[in-house]
C-alpha positions as CSV (number, residue, x, y, z in Angstrom):
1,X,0.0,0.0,0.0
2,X,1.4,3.2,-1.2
3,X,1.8,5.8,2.3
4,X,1.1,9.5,1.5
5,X,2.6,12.3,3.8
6,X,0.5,13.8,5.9
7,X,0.6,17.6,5.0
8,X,-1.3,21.0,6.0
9,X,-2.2,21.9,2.6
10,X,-2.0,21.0,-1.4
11,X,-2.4,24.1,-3.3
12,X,-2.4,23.2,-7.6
13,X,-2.3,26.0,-9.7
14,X,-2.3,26.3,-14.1
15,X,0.9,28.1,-13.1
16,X,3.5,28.6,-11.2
17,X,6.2,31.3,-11.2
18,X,8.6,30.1,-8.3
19,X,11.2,33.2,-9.6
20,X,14.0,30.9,-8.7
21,X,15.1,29.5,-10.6
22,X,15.1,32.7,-13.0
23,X,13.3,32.5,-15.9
24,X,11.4,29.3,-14.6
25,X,7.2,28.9,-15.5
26,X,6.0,25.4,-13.9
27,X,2.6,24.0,-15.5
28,X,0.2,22.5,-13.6
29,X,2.6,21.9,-10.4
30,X,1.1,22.0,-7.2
31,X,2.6,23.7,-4.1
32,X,2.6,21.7,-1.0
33,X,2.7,23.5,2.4
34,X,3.1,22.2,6.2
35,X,3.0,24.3,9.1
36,X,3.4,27.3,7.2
37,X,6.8,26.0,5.0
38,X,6.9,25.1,1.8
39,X,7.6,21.2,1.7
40,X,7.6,20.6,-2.1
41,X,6.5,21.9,-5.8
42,X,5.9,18.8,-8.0
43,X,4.0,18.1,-10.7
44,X,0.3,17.7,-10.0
45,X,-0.3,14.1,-10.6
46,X,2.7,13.3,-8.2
47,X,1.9,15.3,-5.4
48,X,-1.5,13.2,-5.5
49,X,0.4,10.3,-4.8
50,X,3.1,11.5,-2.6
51,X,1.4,13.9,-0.5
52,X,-2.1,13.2,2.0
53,X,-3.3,16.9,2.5
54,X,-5.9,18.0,5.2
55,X,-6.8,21.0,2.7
56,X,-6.5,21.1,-1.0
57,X,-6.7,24.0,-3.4
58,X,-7.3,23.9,-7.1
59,X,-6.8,27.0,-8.7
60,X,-6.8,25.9,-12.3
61,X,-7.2,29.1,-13.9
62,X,-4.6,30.5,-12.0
63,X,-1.0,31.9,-11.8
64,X,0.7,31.3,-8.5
65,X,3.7,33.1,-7.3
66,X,5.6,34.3,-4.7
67,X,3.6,36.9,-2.2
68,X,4.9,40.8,-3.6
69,X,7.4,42.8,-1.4
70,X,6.6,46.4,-1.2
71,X,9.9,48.1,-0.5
72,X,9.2,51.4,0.5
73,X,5.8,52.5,2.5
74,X,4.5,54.9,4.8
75,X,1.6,52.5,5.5
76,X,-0.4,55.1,7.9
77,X,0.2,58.2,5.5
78,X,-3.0,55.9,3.4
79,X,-5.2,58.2,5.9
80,X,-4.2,61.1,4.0
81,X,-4.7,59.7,0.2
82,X,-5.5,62.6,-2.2
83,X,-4.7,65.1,1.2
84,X,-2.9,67.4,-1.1
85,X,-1.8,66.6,-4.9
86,X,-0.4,68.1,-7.8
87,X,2.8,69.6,-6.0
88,X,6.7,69.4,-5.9
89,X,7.7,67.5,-3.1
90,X,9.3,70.1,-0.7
91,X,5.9,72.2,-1.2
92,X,4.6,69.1,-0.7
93,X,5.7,68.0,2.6
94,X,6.5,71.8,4.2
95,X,3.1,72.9,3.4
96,X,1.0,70.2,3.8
97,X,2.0,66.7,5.2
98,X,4.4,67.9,8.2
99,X,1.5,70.0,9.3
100,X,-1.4,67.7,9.1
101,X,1.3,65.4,10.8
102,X,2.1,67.7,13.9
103,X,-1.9,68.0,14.4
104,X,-3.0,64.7,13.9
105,X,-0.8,61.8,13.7
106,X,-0.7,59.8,17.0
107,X,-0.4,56.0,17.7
108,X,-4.0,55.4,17.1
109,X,-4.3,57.5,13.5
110,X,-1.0,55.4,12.8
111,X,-2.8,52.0,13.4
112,X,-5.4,52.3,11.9
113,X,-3.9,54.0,8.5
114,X,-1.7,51.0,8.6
115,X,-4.8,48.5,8.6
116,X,-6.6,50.3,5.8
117,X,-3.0,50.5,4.2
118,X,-2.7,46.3,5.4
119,X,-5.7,45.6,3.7
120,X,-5.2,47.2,0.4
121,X,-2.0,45.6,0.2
122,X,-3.1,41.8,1.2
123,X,-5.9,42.7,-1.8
124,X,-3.0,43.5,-4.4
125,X,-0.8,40.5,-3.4
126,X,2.0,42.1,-1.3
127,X,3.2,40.0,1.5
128,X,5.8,41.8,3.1
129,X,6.0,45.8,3.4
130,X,9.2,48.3,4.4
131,X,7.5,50.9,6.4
132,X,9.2,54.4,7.8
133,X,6.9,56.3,9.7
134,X,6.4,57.7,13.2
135,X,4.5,55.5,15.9
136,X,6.4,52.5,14.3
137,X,4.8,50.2,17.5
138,X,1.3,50.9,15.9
139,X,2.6,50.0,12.5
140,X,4.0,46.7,14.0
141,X,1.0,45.6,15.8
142,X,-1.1,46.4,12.9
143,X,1.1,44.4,10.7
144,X,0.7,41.6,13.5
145,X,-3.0,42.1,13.4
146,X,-3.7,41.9,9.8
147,X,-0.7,38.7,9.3
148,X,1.4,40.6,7.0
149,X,5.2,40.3,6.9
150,X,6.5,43.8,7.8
151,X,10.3,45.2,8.2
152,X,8.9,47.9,10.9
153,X,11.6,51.6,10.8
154,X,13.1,52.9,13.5
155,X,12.2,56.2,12.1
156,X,15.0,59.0,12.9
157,X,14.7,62.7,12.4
158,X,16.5,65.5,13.7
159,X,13.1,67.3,14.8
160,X,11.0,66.8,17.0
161,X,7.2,65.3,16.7
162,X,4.8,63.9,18.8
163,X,6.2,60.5,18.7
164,X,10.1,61.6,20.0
165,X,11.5,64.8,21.0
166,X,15.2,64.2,19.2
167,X,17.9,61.8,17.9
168,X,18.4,60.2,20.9
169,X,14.8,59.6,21.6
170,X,14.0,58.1,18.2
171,X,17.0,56.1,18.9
172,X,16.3,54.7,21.8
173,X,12.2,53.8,21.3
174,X,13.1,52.3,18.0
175,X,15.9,49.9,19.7
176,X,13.4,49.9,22.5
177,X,10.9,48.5,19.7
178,X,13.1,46.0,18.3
179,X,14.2,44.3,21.6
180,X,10.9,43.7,22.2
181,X,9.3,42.3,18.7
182,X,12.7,41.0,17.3
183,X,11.6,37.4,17.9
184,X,8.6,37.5,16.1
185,X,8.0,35.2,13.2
186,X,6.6,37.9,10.7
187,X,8.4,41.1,11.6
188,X,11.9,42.3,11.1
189,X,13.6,46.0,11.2
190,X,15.3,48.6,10.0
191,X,16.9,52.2,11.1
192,X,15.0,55.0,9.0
193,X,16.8,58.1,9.2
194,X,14.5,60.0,6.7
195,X,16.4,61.8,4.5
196,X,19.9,63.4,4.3
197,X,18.1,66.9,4.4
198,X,16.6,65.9,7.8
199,X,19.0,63.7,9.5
200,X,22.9,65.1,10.7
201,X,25.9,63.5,10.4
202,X,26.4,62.9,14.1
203,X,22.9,61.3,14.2
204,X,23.7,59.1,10.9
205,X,27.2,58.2,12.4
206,X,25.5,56.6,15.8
207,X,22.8,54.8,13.2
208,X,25.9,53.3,11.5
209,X,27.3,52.3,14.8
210,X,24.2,50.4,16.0
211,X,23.4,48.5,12.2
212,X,26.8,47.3,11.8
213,X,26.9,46.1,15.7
214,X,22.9,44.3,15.4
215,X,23.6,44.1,11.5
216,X,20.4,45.9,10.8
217,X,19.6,47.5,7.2
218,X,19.4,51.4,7.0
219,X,16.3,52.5,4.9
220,X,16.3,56.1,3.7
221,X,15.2,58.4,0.7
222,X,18.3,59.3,-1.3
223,X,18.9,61.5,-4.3
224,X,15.0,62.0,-4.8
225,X,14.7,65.5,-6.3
226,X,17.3,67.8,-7.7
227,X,16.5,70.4,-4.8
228,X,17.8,67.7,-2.4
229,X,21.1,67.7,-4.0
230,X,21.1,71.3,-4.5
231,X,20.7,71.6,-0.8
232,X,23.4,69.9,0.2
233,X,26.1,71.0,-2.2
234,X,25.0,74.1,-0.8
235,X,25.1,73.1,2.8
236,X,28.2,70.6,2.6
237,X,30.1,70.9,-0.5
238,X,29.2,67.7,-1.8
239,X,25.8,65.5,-3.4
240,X,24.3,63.2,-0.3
241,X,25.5,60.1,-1.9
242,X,29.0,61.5,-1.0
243,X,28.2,62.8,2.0
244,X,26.8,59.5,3.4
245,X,30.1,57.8,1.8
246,X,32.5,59.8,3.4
247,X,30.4,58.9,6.7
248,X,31.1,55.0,5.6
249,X,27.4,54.5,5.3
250,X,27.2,53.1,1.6
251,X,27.4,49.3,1.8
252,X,25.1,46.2,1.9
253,X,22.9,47.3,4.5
254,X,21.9,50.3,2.3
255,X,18.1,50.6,1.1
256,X,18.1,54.2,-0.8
257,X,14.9,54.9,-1.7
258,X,14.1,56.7,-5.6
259,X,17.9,57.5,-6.6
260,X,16.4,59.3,-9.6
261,X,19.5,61.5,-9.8
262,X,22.5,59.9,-10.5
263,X,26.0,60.1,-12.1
264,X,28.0,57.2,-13.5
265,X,30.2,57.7,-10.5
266,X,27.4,57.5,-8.1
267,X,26.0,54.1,-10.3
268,X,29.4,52.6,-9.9
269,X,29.6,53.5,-6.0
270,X,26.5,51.7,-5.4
271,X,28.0,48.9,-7.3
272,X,31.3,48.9,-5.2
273,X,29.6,48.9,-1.8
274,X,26.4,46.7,-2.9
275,X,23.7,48.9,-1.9
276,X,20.2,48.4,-2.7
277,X,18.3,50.2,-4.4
278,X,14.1,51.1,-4.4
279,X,12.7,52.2,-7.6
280,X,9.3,54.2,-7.0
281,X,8.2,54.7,-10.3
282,X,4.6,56.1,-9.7
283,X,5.6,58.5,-6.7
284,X,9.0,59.3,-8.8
285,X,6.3,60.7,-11.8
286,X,3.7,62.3,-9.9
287,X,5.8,64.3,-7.4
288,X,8.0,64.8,-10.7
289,X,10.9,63.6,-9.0
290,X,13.0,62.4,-11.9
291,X,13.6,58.8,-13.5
292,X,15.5,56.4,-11.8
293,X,18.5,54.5,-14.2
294,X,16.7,51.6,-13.3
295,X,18.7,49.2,-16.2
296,X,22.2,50.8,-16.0
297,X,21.9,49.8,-12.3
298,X,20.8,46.2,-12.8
299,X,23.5,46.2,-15.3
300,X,26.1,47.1,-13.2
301,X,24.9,44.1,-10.4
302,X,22.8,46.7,-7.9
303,X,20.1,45.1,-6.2
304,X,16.6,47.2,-7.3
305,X,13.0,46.3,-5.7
306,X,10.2,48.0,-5.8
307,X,8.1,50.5,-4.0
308,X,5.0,52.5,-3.9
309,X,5.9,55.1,-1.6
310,X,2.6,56.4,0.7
311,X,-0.5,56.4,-0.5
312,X,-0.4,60.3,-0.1
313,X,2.2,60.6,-2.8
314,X,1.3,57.3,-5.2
315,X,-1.9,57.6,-4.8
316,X,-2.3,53.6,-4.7
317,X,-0.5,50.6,-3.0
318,X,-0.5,48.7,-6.1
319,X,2.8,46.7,-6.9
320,X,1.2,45.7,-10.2
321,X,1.1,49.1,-11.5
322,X,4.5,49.2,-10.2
323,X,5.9,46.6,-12.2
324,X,4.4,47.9,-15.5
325,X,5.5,51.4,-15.1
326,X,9.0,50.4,-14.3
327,X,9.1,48.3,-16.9
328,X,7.7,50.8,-19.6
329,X,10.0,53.7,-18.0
330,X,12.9,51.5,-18.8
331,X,11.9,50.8,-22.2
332,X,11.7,54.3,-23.0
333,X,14.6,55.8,-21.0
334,X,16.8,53.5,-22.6
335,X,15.4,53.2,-26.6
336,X,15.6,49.6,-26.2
337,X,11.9,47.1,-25.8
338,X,14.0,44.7,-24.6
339,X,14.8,46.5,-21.5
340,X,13.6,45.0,-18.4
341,X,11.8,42.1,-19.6
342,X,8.9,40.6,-17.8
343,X,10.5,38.6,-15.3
344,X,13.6,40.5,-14.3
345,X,10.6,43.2,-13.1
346,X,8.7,40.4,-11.4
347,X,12.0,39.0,-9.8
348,X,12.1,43.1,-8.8
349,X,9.1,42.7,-6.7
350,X,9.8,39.8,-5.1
351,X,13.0,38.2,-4.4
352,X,15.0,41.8,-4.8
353,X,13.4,42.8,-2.3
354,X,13.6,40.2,-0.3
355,X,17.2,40.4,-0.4
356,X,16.9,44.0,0.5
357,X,15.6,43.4,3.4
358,X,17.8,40.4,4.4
359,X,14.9,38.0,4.2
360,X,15.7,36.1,1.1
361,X,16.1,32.8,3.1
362,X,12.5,33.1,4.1
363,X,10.5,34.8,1.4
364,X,11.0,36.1,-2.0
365,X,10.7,32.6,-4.1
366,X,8.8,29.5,-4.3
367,X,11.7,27.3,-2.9
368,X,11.5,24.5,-0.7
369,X,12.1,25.3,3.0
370,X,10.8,28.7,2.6
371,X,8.0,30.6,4.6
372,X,4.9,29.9,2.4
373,X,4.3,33.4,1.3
374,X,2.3,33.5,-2.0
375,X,-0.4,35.4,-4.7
376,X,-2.5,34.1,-6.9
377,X,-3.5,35.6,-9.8
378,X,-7.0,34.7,-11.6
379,X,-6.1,34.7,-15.4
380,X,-9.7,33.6,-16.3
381,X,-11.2,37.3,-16.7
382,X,-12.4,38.2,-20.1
383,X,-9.7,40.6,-20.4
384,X,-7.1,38.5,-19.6
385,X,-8.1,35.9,-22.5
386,X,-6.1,34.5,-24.4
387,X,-2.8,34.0,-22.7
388,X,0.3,32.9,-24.3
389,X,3.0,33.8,-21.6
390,X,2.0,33.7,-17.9
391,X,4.9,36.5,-16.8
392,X,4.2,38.9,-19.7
393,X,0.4,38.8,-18.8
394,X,1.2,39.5,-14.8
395,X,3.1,42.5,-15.5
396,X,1.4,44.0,-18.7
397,X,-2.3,42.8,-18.4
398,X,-3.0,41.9,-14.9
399,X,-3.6,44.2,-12.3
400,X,-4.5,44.0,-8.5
401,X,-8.3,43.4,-9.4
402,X,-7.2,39.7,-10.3
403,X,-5.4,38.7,-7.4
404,X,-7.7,36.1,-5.3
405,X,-5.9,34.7,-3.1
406,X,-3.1,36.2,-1.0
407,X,-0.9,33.8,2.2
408,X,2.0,34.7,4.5
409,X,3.3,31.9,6.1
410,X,1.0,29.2,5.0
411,X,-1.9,31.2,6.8
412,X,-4.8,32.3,3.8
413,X,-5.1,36.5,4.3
414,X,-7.1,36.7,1.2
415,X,-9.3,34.0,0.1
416,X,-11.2,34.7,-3.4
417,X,-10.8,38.3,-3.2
418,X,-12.4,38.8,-0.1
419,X,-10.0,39.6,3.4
420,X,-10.1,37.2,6.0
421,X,-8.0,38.8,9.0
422,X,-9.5,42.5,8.6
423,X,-12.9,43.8,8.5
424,X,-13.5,46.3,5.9
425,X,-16.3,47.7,7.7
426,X,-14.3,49.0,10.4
427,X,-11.3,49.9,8.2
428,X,-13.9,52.3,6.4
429,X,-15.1,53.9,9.8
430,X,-12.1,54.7,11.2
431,X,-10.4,56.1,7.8
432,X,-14.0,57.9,7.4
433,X,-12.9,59.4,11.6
434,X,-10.1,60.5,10.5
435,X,-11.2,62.2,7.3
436,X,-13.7,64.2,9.0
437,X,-11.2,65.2,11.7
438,X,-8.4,66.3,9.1
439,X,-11.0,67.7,6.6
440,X,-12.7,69.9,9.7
441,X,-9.0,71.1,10.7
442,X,-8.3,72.2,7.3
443,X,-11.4,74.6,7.1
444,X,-10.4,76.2,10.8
């Protein structure tokens, strides 16, 4: 008598995009999963035999692939979607975010704007997000809340807000923060000094002290505007990039966020130290930013994942449009169609930024052993019909409408488009709260 291994769940899909290895579309496989981990990808008939499941999935319209890592957020800044558009950034943040943020933002605004942000991300198929913002205990207890993966900032500024009063209080509630969550399966962390505009060189100096010692990533927006660099040649002598090298702070636990202003000396710097790079193509086009050299850095070895920025600046959480505007951008910055093809960008969104992050041993790929974070993509829409290539179709036809089903660790977050962890009910009346109270502010 044949035995079958007992196993949590069979999940068989039309297709499956594991990302490693590259270039790689499995037809009808099946995924099997046990306590969270994936145990095996086999072909279908196979995992019949092999396998005994207590749940089975057939998605047989379906493209399965690994859950999508958001690089860059500000998760609770989704409670101020649409707050104030169609503006440069510095006007942008002087005028209108810092100021709705000194009046409003508290733990409470933060954890719920990270649920509604949580929820709009489980519905698009991201897995794992790289949040900076202030309150970052909220943003980890939401995350915890709604069974995302989250790398949770230790946000650092040199000004004070009603979260810390300086350097060394930021410091110390984000180290605080980390001692106390470190051990927990689905979060990890990362300093967030903000920006080089906002953070000083004795400040970035002790960050670079603690993430060498704890060997902790440093996440921070880098060489996103022209006024940025202006700033500091006029304040310092030199662009940031040089700045934060002569403070030793370029090197593998870099993740600069935009880079949309760079010189071939700054491309091959990031190439010598092995940063990582996040390309945030909508935020980069609507705050008019710049274009990040998205392919010369890929080129030249540089690690690039994706971001969306805050839903104040995007206006969406949507990794899909993500993927098809960096793709397009590339294409047309460069005068080449075969720029960025389909699955280097979805191998952007995924295991890029999994390495990022210093999670590629867990997430980022379909690979036996790893955490059993996945998307699944219904290609049986009208719209979607016919399909000839399963990659081209996720990043040129698809969008976040298709995705049904969404898992971190084995545990289903999104099951036929519908949430499972979060009620959308409540996620409406407390961003609904908070609308009313910013919107009666603004008329005072």
């Amino acid at each position: 008598m044949n035995h079958r291994t007992e196993i949590d769940t069979l999940i068989s899909a039309r297709w499956i995009i594991p990302v490693e290895p590259a270039n790689t579309v499995l037809n009808r496989h099946a995924v099997a999963i046990h306590r969270g981990i994936i145990r095996d990808i086999l072909p279908l008939p196979e995992a019949k035999q092999r396998y005994h499941p207590q749940q089975t999935i057939a998605l047989d319209d379906h493209v399965l692939i690994p859950g999508l890592i958001n690089l860059h957020t500000h998760a609770a800044m989704t409670l101020m979607r649409g707050l104030a558009d169609d503006l440069p950034l510095m006007e942008w943040l002087h005028q209108y975010i810092w100021p709705t943020e000194n009046q409003h933002v508290n733990a409470q605004f933060v954890f719920d704007g990270t649920q509604l942000a949580c929820a709009e991300m489980i519905k698009g198929g991201i897995t794992c997000f790289n949040d900076m913002y202030l309150f970052p205990q909220s943003s980890a207890e939401a995350a915890i809340n709604a069974g995302m993966r989250a790398a949770i900032g230790m946000v650092i500024i040199d000004f004070p807000t009603a979260y810390a009063s300086d350097s060394d209080d930021y410091l110390a509630k984000g180290l605080e923060l980390r001692d106390r969550y470190q051990n927990h399966p689905l979060l990890s962390f990362c300093f967030a000094p903000h920006a080089p505009y906002t953070v000083s060189d004795k400040t970035f100096s002790r960050i670079l002290t603690y993430a060498e010692q704890l060997n902790v990533p440093i996440h921070t927006h880098l060489h996103e505007t022209e006024d940025e660099i202006r700033m500091s040649l006029e304040s310092t002598g030199v662009r940031p990039i040089e700045r934060l090298r002569h403070l030793g702070l370029l090197g593998p636990n870099l993740i600069a966020v935009h880079m949309t202003h760079l010189t071939d000396y700054e491309i091959k710097l990031m190439h010598q130290h092995v940063c990582n790079i996040v390309h945030c193509p909508s935020s980069n086009m609507k705050l008019a930013s710049g274009f990040s050299p998205v392919a010369t850095l890929l080129n030249q070895g540089v690690t690039v994942g994706l971001g969306t920025d805050g839903a104040a600046s995007n206006n969406r959480l949507d990794m899909f449009e993500e993927m098809r505007l960096a793709a397009l951008l590339a294409k047309i910055t460069n005068h080449r169609a075969d720029t960025l093809p389909a699955h280097q960008v979805l191998r952007m969104a995924t295991l890029n930024g999994a390495r990022s992050l210093g999670l590629e041993a867990i997430t980022g790929s379909l690979v036996i052993g790893k955490a059993a974070d996945m998307t699944a993509v219904n290609f049986s829409d009208l719209n979607l019909t016919p399909c000839y290539d399963p990659v081209s179709h996720l990043i040129y036809s698809a969008g976040r409408e298709h995705v049904s089903h969404t898992w971190v660790n084995g545990k289903m977050l999104l099951e036929n488009g519908e949430l499972t962890t979060l009620n959308p009910s409540e996620l409406k009346y407390r961003a609904t709260f908070w609308q009313e109270r910013i919107g009666n502010s603004a008329k005072q």
